[in-house]
C-alpha positions as CSV (number, residue, x, y, z in Angstrom):
1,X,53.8,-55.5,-19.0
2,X,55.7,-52.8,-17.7
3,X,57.7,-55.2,-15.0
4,X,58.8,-57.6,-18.3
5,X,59.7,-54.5,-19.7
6,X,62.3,-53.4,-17.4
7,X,63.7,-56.7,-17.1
8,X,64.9,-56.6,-21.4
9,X,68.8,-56.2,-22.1
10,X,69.5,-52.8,-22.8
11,X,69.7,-51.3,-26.4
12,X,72.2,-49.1,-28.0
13,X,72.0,-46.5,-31.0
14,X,74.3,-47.6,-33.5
15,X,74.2,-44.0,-34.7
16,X,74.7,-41.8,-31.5
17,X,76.6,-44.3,-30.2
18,X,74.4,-43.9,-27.2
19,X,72.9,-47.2,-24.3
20,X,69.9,-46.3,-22.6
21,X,68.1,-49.6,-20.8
22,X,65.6,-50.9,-23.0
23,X,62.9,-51.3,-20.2
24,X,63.0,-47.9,-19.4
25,X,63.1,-46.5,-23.2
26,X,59.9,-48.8,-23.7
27,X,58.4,-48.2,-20.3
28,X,58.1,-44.4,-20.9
29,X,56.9,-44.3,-24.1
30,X,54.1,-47.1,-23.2
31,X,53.1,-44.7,-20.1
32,X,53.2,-41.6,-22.5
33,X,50.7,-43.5,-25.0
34,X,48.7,-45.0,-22.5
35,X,48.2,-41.3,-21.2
36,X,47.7,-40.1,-24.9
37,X,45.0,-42.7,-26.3
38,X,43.1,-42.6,-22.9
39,X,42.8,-38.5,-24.0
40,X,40.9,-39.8,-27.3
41,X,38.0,-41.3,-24.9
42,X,34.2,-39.6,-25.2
43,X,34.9,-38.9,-21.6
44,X,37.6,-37.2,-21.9
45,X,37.9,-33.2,-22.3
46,X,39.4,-31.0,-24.7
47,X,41.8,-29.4,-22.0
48,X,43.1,-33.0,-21.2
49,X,43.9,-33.5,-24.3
50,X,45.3,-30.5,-24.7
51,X,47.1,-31.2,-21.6
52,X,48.8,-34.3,-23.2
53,X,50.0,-32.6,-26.5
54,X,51.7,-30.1,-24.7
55,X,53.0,-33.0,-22.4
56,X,54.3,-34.3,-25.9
57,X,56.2,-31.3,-27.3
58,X,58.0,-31.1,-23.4
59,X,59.5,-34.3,-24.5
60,X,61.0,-32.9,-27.4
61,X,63.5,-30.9,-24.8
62,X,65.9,-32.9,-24.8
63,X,65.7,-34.9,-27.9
64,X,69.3,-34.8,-28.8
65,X,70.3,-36.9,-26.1
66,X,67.6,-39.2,-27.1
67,X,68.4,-42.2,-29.3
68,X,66.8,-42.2,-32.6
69,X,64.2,-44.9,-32.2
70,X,63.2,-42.4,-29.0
71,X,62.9,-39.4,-30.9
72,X,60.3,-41.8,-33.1
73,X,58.2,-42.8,-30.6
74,X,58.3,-39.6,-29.5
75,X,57.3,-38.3,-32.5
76,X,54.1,-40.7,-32.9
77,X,52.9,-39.1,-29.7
78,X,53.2,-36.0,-30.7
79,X,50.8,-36.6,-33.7
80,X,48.2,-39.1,-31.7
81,X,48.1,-36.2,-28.7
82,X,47.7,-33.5,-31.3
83,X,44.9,-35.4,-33.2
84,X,43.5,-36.3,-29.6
85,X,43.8,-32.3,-29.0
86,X,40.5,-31.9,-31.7
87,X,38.9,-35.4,-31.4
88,X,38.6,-34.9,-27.7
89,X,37.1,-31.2,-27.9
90,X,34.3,-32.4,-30.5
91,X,33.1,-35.7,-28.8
92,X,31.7,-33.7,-25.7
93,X,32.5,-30.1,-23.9
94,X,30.7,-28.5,-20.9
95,X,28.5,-25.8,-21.8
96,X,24.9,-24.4,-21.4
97,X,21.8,-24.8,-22.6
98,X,20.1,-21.3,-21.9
99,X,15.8,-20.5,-22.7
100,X,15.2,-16.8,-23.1
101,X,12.7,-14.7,-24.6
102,X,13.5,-11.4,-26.1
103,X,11.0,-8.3,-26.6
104,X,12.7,-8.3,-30.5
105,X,12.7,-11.4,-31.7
106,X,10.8,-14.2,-29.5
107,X,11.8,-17.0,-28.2
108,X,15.1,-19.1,-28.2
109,X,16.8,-22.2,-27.1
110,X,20.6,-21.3,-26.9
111,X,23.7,-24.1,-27.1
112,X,26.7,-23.0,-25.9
113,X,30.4,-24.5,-25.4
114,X,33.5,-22.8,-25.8
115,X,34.1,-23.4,-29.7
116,X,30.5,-23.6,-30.7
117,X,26.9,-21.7,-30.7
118,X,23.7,-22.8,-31.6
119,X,20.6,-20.9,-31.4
120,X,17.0,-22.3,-32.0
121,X,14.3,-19.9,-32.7
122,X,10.8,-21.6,-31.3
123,X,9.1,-18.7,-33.1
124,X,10.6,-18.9,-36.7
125,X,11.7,-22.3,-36.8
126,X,14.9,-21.1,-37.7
127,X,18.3,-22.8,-36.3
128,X,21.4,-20.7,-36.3
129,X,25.1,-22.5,-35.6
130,X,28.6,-20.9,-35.2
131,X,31.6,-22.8,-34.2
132,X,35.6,-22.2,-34.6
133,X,37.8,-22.2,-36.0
134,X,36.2,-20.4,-39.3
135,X,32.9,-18.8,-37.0
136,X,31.1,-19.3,-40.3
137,X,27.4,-18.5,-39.4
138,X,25.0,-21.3,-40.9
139,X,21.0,-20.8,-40.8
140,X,18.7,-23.0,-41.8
141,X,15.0,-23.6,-41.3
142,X,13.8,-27.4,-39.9
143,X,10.2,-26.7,-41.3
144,X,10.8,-26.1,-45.3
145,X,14.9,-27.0,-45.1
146,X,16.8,-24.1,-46.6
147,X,20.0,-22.8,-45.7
148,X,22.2,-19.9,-45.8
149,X,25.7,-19.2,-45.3
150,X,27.3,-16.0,-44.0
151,X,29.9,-14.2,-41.5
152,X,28.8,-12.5,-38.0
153,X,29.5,-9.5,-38.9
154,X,26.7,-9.5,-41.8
155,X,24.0,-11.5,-39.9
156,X,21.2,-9.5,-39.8
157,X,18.5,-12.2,-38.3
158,X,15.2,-12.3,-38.6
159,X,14.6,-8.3,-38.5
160,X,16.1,-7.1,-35.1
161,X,19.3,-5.6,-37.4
162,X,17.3,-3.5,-39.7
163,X,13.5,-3.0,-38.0
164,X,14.8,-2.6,-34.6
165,X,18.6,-1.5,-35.6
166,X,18.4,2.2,-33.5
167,X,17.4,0.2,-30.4
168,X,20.4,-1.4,-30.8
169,X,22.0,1.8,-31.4
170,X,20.6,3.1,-28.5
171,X,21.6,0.4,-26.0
172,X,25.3,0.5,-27.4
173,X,25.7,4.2,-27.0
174,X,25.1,4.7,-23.4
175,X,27.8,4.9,-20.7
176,X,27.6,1.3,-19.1
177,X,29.5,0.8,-15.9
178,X,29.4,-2.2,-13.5
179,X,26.9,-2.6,-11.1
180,X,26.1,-5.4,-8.2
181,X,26.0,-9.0,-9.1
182,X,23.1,-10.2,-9.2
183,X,20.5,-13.6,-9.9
184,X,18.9,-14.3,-13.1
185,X,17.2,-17.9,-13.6
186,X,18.9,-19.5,-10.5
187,X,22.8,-18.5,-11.4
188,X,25.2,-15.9,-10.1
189,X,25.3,-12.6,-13.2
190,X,27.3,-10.2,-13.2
191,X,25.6,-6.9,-14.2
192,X,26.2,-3.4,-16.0
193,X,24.2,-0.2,-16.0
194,X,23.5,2.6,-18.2
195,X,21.8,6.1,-17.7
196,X,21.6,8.4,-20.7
197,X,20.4,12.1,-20.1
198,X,18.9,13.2,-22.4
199,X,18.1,10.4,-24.5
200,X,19.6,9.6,-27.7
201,X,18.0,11.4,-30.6
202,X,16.1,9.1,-32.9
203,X,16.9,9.1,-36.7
204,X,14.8,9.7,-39.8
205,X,14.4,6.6,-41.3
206,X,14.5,4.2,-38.1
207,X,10.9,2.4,-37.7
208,X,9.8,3.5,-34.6
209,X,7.8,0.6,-32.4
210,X,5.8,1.7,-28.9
211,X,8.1,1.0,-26.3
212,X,11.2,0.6,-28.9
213,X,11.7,3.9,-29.4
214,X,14.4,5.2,-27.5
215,X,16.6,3.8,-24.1
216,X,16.7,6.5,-21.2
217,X,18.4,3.8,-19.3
218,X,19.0,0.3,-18.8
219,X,20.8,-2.7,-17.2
220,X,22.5,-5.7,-18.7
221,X,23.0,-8.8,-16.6
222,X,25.0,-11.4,-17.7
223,X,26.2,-15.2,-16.7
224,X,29.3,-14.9,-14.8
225,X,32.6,-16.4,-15.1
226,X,31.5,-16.8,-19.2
227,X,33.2,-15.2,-21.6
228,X,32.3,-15.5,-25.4
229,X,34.7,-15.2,-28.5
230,X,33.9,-12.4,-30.4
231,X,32.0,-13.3,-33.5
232,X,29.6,-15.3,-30.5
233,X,29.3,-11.7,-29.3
234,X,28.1,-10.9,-32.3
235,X,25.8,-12.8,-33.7
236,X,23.4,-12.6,-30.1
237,X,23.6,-9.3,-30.2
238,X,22.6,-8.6,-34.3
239,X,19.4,-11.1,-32.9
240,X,18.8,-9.7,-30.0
241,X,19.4,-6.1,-30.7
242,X,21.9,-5.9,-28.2
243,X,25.1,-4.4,-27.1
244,X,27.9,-7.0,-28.5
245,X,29.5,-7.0,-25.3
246,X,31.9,-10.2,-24.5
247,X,29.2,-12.2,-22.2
248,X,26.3,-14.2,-22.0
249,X,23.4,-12.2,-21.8
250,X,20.9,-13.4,-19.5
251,X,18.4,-10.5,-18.6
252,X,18.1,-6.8,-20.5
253,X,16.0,-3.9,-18.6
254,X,15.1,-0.7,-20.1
255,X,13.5,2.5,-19.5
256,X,12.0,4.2,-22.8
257,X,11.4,8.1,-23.1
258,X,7.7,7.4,-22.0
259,X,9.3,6.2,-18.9
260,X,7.8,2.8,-19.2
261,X,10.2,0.2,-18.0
262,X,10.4,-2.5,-20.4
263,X,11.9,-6.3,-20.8
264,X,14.2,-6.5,-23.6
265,X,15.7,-10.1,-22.7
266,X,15.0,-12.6,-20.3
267,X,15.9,-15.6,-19.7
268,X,13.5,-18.7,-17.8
269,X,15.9,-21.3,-17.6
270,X,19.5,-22.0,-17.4
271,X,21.6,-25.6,-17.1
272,X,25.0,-26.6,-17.3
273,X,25.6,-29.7,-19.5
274,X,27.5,-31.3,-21.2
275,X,27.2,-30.9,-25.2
276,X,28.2,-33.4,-28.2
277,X,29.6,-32.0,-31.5
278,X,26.1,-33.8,-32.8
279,X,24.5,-30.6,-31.2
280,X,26.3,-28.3,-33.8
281,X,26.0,-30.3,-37.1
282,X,23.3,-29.4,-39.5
283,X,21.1,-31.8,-41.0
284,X,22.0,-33.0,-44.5
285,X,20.5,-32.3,-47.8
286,X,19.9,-29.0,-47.1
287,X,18.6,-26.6,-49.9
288,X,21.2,-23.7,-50.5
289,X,18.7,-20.2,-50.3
290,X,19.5,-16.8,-52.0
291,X,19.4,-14.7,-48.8
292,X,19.0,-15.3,-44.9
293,X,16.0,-13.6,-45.5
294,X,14.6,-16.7,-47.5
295,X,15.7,-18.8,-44.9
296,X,13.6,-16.8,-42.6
297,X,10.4,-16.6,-44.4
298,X,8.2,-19.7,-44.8
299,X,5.6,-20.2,-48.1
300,X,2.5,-18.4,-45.7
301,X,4.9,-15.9,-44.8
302,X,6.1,-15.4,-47.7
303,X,2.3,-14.7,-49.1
304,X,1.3,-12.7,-46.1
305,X,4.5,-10.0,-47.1
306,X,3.5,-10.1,-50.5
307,X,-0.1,-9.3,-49.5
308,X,0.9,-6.3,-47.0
309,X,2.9,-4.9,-50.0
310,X,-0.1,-4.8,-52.4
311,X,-2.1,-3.1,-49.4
312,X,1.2,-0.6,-48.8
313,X,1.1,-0.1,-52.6
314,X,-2.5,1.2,-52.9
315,X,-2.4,3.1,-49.7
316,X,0.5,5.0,-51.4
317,X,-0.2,4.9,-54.9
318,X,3.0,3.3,-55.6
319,X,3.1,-0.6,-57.2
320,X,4.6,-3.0,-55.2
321,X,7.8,-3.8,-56.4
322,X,7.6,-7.7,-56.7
323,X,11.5,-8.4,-55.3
């Protein structure tokens, strides 16, 4: 096609008054969309397509000296590579799919790209997803379908934020400083250390747990090369009860007062992959809840907090109150 192309009689712009050889003019702007719509394949990659609408805009250097039907087809690439730009990133992106376990809240099956988050609690059977551009948080529970909306900065998971919230207080406090790299799980991690002396003092109304009760020191390894958007950051540390430092966090050591050295996060498996914007959709005909928290709690969970309350309530003397 492009040989029968460059063989046509050239064309003039009856408006700029200016020739330019019609198998060229055709030739380059077939190569350019060629190029574009082979972007907009499932195989393709977000930074290809990225690649391409920048390659677009380039174009538009010159466009003055371009004849008008040029700066048309140059404007039709333009929109196809930016639409490609989006279509491109959502179809499939690298990322990981990480297993850990953490001493706060159980165990989890992480999906991470660039642009997206999703965390799956195995021992709440609660999913959590975050993607950009808004980094909305969405939870909802596969077992009894309700959902919940909110932002990172509010997410307050199953109970690490509150029950466990001077641990995190205590592990963002401390002086970290870099140490040597190390391996968690099979992959290279970078890791950061931290030595508090004495330890931080604990406050009045925190609920103190054995082994949760105050961080001497400890050392934070995360996946290397990875670096998460903030409101990622975030979110894994309000559920893990973590320092919301910019990284993946792969394996959390500390020492408590008792001197006791203790696993805060660990993490069993890692594997790069690649991940479909399927992965970060949640189901439909979801119910809206009030509150994460109702999210969080099943109907037997929801009974068995109701009973501890009554039990709480005649210990102390004080009813319940049913909210």
């Amino acid at each position: 096609i492009l040989d029968m192309l460059q063989t046509v009689n050239p064309l003039e712009d009856a408006t700029a008054g200016d020739a330019m050889p019609t198998g060229c003019f055709w030739s380059e702007q077939l190569n350019v969309l060629m190029r574009f719509f082979a972007a907009a394949s499932p195989a393709a990659s977000g930074d290809i397509a990225e690649r391409r609408l920048l390659d677009s805009l380039l174009a538009w250097k010159h466009v003055k000296q371009r004849p008008a039907m040029t700066r048309l087809i140059l404007l039709i690439c333009t929109l196809v590579a930016w639409s490609t730009v989006s279509c491109a990133s959502v179809i499939a992106a690298t990322g990981w799919i990480v297993e850990q376990k953490s001493k706060i809240s159980g165990a989890h099956k992480v999906f991470l790209t660039a642009k997206a988050l999703r965390v799956d609690s195995l021992s709440t059977g609660v999913t959590l997803i975050c993607k950009a551009p808004a980094y909305r948080v969405q939870l909802f529970n596969r077992g009894n379908g309700r959902t919940f909306f909110t932002v990172p900065d509010k997410f307050t998971g199953p109970h690490a934020s509150r029950v466990f919230a001077g641990h995190r207080d205590d592990m963002m406090n401390g002086p970290w400083k870099p140490d040597r790299d190390t391996t968690v799980a099979g992959v290279h991690a970078s890791k950061l250390t931290m030595f508090k002396h004495p330890p931080s003092r604990l406050s009045a109304n925190r609920f103190e747990v054995e082994h949760a009760n105050g961080v001497c020191s400890a050392s934070y390894s995360a996946l290397t090369g990875v670096s998460l958007p903030r409101q990622f950051a975030e979110v894994l540390s309000r559920l893990y009860s973590l320092p919301p430092f910019l990284k993946l966090p792969l394996e959390v050591i500390y020492v408590d007062p008792s001197g006791a050295e203790n696993l805060s996060l660990h993490t069993t498996r890692i594997t790069k992959v690649t991940l479909s914007d399927d992965c970060f959709n949640a189901p439909p005909k979801l119910k809206l809840a009030a509150s994460g928290d109702d999210v969080y709690v099943t109907e037997t969970g929801h009974a068995g907090l109701v009973e501890a309350l009554n039990w709480l309530g005649e210990v102390s003397g004080k009813p319940a109150k049913k909210k």
